[in-house]
N, CA, C and O atoms as a GROMACS GRO file, in nm:
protein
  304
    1UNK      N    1  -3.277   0.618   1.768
    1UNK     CA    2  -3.168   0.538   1.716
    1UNK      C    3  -3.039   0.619   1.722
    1UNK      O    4  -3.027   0.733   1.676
    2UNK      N    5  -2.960   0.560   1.774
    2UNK     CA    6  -2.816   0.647   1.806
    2UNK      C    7  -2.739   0.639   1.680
    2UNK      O    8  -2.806   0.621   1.579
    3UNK      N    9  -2.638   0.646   1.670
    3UNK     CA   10  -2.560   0.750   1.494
    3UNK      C   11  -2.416   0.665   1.578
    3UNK      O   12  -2.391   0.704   1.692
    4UNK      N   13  -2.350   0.579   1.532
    4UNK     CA   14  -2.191   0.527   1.558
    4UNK      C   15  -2.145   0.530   1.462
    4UNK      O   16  -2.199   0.508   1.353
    5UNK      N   17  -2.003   0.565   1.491
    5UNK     CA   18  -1.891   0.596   1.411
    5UNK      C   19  -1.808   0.536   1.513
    5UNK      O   20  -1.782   0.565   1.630
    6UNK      N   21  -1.764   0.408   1.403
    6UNK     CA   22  -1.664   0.341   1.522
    6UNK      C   23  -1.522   0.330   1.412
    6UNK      O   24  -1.415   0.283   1.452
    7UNK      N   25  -1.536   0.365   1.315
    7UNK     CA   26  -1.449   0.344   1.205
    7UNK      C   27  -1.313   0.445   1.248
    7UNK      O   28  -1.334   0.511   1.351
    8UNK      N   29  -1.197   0.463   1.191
    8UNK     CA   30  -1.064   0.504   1.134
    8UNK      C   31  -1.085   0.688   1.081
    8UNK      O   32  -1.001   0.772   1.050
    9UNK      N   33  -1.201   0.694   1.087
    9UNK     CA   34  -1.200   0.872   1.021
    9UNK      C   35  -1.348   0.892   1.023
    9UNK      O   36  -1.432   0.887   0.933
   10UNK      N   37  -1.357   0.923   1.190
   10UNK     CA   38  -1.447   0.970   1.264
   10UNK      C   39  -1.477   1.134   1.212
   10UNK      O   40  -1.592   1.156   1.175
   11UNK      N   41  -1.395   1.230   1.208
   11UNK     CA   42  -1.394   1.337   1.148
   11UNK      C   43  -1.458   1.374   1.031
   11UNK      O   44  -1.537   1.468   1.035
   12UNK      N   45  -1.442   1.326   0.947
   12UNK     CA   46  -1.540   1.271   0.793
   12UNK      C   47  -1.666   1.270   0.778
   12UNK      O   48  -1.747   1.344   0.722
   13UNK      N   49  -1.674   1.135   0.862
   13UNK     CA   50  -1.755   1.076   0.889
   13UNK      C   51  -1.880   1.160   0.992
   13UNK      O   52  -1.978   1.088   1.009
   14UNK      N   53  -1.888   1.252   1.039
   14UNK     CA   54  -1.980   1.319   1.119
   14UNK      C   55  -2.034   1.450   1.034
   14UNK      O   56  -2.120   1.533   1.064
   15UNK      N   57  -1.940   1.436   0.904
   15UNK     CA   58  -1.923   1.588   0.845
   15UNK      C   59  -2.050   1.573   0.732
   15UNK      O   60  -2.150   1.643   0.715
   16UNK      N   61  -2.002   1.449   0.663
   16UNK     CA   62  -2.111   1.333   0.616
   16UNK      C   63  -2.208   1.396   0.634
   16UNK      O   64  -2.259   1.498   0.589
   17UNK      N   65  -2.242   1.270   0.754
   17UNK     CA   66  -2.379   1.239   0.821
   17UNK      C   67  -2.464   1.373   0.874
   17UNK      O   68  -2.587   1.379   0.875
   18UNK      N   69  -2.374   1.478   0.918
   18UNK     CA   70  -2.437   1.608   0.932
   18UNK      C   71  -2.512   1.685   0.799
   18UNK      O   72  -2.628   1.726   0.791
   19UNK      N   73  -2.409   1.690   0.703
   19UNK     CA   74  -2.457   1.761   0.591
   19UNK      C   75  -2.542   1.660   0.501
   19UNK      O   76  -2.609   1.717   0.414
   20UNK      N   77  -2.550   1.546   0.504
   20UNK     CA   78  -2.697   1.469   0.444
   20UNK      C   79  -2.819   1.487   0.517
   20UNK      O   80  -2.929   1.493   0.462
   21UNK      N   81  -2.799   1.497   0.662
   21UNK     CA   82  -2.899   1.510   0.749
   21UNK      C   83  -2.994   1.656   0.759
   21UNK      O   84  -3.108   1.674   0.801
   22UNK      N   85  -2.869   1.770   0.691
   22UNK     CA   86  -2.927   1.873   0.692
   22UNK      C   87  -3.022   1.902   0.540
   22UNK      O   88  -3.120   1.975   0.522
   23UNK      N   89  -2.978   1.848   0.484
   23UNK     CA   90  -3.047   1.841   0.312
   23UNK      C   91  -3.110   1.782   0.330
   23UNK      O   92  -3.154   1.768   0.216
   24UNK      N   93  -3.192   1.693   0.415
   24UNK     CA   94  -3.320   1.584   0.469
   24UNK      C   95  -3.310   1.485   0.348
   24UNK      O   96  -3.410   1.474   0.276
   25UNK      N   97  -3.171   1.394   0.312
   25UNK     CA   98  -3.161   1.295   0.259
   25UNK      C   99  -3.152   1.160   0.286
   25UNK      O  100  -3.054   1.148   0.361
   26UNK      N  101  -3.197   1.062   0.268
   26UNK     CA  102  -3.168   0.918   0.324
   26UNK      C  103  -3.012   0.881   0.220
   26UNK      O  104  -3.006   0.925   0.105
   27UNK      N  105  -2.950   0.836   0.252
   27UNK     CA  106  -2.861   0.733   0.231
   27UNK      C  107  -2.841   0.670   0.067
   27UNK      O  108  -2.752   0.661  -0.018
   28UNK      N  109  -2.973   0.636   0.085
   28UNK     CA  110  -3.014   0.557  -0.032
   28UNK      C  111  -3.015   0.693  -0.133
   28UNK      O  112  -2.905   0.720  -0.181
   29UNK      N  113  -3.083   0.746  -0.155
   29UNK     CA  114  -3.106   0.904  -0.246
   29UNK      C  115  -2.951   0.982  -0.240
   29UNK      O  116  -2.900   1.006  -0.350
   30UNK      N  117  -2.911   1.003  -0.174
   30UNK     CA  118  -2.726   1.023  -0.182
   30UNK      C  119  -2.656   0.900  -0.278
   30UNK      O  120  -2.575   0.920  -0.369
   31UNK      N  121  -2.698   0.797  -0.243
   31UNK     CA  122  -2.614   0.692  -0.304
   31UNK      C  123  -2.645   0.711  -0.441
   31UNK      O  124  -2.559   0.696  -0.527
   32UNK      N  125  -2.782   0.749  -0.473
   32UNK     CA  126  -2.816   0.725  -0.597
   32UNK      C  127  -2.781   0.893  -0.699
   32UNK      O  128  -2.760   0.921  -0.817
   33UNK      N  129  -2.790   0.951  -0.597
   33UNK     CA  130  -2.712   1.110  -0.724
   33UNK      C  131  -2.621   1.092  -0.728
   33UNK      O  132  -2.570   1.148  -0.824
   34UNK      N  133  -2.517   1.005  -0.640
   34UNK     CA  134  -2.337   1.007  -0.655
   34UNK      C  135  -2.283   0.871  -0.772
   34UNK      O  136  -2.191   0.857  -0.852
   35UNK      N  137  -2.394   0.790  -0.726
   35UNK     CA  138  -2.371   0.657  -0.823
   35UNK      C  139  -2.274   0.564  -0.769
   35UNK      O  140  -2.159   0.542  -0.807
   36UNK      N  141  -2.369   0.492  -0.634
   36UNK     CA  142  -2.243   0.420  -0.556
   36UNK      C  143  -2.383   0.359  -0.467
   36UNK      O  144  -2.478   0.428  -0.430
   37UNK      N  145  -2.372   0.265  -0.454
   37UNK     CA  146  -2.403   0.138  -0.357
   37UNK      C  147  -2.474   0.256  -0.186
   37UNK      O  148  -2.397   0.333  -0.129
   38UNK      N  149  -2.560   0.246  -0.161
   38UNK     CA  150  -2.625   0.286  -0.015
   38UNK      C  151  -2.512   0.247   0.055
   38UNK      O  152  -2.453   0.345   0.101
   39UNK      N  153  -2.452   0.124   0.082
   39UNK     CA  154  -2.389   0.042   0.164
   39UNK      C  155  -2.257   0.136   0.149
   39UNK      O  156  -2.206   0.186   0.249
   40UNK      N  157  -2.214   0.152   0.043
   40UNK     CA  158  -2.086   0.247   0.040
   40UNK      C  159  -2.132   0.367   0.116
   40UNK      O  160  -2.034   0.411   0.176
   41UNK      N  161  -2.248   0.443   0.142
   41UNK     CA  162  -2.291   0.600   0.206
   41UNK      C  163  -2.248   0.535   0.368
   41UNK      O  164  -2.148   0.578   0.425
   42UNK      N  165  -2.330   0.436   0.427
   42UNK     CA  166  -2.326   0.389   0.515
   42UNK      C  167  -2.216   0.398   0.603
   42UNK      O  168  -2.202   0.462   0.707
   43UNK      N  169  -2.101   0.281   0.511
   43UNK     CA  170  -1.959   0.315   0.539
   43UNK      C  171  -1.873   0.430   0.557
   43UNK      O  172  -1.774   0.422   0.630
   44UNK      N  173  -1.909   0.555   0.487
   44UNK     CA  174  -1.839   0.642   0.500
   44UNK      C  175  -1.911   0.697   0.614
   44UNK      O  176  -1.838   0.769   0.682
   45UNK      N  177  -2.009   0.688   0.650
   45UNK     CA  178  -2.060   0.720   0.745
   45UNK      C  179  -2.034   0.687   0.874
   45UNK      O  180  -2.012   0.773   0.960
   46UNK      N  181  -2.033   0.560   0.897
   46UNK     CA  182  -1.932   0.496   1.018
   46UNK      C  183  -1.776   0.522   0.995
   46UNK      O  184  -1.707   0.517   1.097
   47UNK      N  185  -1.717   0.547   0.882
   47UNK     CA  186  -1.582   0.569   0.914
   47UNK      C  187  -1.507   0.518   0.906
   47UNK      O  188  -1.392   0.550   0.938
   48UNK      N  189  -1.561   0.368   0.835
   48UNK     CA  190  -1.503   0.256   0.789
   48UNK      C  191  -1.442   0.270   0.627
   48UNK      O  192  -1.336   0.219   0.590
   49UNK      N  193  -1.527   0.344   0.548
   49UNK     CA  194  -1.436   0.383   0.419
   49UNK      C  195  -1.453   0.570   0.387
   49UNK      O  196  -1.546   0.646   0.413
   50UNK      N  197  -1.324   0.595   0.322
   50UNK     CA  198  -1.348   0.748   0.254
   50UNK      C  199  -1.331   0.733   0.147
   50UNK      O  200  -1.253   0.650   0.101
   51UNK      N  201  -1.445   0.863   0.036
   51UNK     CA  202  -1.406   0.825  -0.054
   51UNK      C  203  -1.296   0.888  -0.158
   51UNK      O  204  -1.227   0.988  -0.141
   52UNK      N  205  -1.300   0.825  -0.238
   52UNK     CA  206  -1.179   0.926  -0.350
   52UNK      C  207  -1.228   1.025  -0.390
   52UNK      O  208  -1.339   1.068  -0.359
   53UNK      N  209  -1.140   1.077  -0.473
   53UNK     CA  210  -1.077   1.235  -0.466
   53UNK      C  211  -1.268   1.255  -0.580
   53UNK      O  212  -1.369   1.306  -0.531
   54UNK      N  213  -1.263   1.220  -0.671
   54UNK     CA  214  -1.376   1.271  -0.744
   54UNK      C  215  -1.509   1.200  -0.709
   54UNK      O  216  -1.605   1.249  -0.768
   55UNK      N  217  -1.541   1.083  -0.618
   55UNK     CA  218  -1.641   1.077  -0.537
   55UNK      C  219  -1.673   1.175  -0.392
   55UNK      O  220  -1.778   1.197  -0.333
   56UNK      N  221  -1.569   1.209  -0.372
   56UNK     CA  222  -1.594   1.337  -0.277
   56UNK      C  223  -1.662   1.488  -0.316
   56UNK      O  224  -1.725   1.559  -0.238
   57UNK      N  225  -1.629   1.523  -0.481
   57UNK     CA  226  -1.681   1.557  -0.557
   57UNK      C  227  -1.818   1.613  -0.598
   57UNK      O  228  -1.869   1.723  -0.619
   58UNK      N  229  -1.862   1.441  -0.602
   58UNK     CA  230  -1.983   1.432  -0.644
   58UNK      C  231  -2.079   1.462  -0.503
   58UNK      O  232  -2.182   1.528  -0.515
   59UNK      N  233  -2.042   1.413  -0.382
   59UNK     CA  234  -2.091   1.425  -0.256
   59UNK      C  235  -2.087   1.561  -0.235
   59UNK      O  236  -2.185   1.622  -0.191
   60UNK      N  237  -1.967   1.621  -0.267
   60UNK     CA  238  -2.034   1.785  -0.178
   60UNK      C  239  -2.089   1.860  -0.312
   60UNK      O  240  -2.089   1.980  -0.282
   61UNK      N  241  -2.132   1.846  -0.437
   61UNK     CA  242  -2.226   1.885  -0.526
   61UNK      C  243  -2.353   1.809  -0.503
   61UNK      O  244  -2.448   1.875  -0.546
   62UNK      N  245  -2.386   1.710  -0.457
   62UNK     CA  246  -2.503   1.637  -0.401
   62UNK      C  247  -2.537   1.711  -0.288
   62UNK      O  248  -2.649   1.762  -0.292
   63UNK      N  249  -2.475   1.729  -0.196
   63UNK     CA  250  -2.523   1.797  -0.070
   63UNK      C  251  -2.490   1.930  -0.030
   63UNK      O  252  -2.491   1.980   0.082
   64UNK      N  253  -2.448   2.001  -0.190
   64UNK     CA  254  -2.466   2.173  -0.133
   64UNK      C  255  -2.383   2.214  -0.073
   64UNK      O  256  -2.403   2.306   0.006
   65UNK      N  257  -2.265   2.159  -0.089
   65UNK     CA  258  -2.165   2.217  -0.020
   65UNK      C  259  -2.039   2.221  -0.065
   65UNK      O  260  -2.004   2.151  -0.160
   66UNK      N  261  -1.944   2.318   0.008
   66UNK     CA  262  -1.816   2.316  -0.058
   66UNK      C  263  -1.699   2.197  -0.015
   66UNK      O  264  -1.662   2.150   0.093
   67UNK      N  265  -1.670   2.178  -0.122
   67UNK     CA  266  -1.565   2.050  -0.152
   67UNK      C  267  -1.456   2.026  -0.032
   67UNK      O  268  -1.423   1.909  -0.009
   68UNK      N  269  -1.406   2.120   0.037
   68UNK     CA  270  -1.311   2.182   0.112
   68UNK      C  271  -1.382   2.150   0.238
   68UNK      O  272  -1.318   2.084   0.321
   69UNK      N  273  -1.457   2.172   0.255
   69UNK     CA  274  -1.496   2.188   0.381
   69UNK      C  275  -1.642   2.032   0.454
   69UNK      O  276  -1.707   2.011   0.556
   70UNK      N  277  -1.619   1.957   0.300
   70UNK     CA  278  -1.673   1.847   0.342
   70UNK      C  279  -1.525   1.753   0.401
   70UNK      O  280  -1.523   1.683   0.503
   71UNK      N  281  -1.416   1.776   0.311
   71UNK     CA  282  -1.292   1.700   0.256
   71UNK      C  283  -1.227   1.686   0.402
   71UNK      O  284  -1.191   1.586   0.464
   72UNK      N  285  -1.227   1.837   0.438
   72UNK     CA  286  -1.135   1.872   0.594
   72UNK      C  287  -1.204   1.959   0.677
   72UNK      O  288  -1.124   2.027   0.741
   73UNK      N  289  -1.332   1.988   0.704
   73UNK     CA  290  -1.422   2.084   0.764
   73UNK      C  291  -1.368   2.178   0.764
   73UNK      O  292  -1.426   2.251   0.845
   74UNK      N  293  -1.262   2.244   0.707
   74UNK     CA  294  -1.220   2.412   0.703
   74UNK      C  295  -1.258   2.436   0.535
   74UNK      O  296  -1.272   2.356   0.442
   75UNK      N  297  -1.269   2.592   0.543
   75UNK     CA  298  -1.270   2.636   0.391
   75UNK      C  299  -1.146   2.671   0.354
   75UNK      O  300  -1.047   2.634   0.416
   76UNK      N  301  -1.142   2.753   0.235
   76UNK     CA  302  -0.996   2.734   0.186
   76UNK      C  303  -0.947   2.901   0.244
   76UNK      O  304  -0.831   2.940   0.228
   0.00000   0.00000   0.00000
């Protein structure tokens, strides 16, 4: 099954899908430690939505990573 990102913030969106993929998480289990709809993971995933400043937050404390470098792939 191929991985599209046809959305507005392709960049994000791969940074995502990489670092859930590396924590061997589904979608659904992300959605549910951040407290947001699967369908919302999805979206940010294609590139169709990003999220705000303290749901970004919760995503790179869900997936082990630093805030910075989910936000804009550089560290600080």
């Amino acid at each position: 099954m191929a991985f599209l990102i046809d959305g507005p913030n392709p960049d994000f969106a791969m940074r995502l899908h990489s670092a859930r993929r590396q924590v061997d998480m589904t979608q659904a289990q992300l959605a549910e430690r951040v407290g947001v709809d699967k369908r919302t993971i999805s979206q940010y995933e294609t590139g169709h939505m990003r999220p705000r400043k303290n749901t970004l937050y919760l995503l790179a404390d869900a997936l082990q990573m630093d805030f910075e470098v989910l936000k804009t792939g550089k560290s600080k």
